[in-house]
C-alpha positions as CSV (number, residue, x, y, z in Angstrom):
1,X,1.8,88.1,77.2
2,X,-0.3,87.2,74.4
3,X,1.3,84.4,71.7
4,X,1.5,85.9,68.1
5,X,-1.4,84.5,65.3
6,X,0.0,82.0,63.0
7,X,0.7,83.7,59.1
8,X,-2.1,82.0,57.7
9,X,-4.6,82.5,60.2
10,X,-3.7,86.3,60.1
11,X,-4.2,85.9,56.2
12,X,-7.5,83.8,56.5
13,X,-8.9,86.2,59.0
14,X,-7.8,89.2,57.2
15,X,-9.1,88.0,54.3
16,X,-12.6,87.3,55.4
17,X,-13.4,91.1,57.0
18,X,-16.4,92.1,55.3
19,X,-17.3,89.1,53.4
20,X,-17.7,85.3,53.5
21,X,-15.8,83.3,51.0
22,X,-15.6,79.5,50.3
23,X,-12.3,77.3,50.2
24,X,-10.7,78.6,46.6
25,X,-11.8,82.3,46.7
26,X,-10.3,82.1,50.6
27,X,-6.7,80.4,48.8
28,X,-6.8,83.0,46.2
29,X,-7.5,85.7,48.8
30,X,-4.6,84.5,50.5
31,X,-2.4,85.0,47.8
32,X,-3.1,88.0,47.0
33,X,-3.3,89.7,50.2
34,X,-0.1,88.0,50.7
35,X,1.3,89.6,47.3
36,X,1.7,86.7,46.2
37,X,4.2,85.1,48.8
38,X,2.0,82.8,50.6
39,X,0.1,79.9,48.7
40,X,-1.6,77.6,51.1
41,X,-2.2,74.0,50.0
42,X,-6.0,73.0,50.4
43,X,-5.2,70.6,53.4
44,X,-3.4,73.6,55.6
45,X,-6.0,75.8,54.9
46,X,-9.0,73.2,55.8
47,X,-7.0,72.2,58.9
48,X,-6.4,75.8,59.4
49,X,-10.0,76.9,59.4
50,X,-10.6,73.9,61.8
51,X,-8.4,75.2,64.4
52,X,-9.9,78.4,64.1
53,X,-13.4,77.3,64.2
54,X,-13.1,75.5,66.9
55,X,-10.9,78.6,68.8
56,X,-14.3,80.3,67.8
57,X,-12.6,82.8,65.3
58,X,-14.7,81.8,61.7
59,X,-17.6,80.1,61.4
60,X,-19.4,78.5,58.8
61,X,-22.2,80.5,57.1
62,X,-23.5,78.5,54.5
63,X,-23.2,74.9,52.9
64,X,-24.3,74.1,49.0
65,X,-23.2,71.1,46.7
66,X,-21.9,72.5,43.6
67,X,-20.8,70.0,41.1
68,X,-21.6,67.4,43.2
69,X,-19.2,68.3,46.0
70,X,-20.0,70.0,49.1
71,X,-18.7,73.9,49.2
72,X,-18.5,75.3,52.8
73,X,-18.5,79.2,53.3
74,X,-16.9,80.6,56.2
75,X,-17.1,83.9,57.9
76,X,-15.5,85.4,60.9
77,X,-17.1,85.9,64.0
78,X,-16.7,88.8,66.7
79,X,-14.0,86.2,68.1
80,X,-11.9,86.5,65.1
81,X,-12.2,90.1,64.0
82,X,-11.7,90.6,67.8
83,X,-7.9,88.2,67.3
84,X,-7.0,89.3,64.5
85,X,-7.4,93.5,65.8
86,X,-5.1,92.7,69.0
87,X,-2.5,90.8,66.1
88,X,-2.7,94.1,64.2
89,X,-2.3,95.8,67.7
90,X,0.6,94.0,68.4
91,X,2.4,93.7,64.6
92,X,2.1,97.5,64.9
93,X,3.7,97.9,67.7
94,X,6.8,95.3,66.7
95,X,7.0,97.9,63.7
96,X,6.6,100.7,65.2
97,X,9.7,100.0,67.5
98,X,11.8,98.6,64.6
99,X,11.1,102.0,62.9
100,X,12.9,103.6,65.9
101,X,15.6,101.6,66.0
102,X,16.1,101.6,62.3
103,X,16.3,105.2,62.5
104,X,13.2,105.6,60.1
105,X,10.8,107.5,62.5
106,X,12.1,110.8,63.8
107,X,12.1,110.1,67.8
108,X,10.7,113.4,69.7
109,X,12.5,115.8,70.2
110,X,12.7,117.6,73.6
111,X,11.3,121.0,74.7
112,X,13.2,123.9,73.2
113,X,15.4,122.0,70.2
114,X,17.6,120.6,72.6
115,X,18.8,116.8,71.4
């Protein structure tokens, strides 16, 4: 049984499919993917992107000082984008089955109209 990704890391990850971003465009990115309901302070989301780098889900693709500060990008890595699909796989499937139960997908009906 596989243990469900953390919010943010789903966010992160999500947020870095098809492009690297540095530290504010990655809290921003979070935000808004998020609609709004998730801002991560700068510490969780450096300590975040720790733990993932070293599960070998983001990476970091370039380094620049700007301002006089150091500004790390990061990017994920086939790890990540290959985590965060079997999260998707599995949040699917969680809502799928809610759905059902919820009564908001039609469950199939048998052969020959017969309920």
């Amino acid at each position: 049984m596989s243990i469900s990704m953390r919010e943010p890391s789903f966010l992160i990850l999500t947020a870095l499919v098809g492009n690297p971003l540095h530290g504010y465009a990655l809290l921003e990115a979070v935000h808004d993917a998020s609609g709004g309901r998730v801002r991560l302070a700068v510490g969780s989301l450096y300590a975040t992107l720790d733990r993932m780098a070293s599960q070998g889900w983001v990476a970091v693709s370039k380094e620049e000082v700007v301002n006089g500060r150091l500004r790390r990008t990061f990017e994920i890595t086939g790890e990540g984008r290959a985590a965060l699909t079997v999260e998707v796989g599995r949040m699917s499937s969680l809502v799928s089955e809610a759905n059902k139960r919820l009564g908001l997908i039609q469950r199939p009906r048998p052969a020959g109209g017969l309920a």
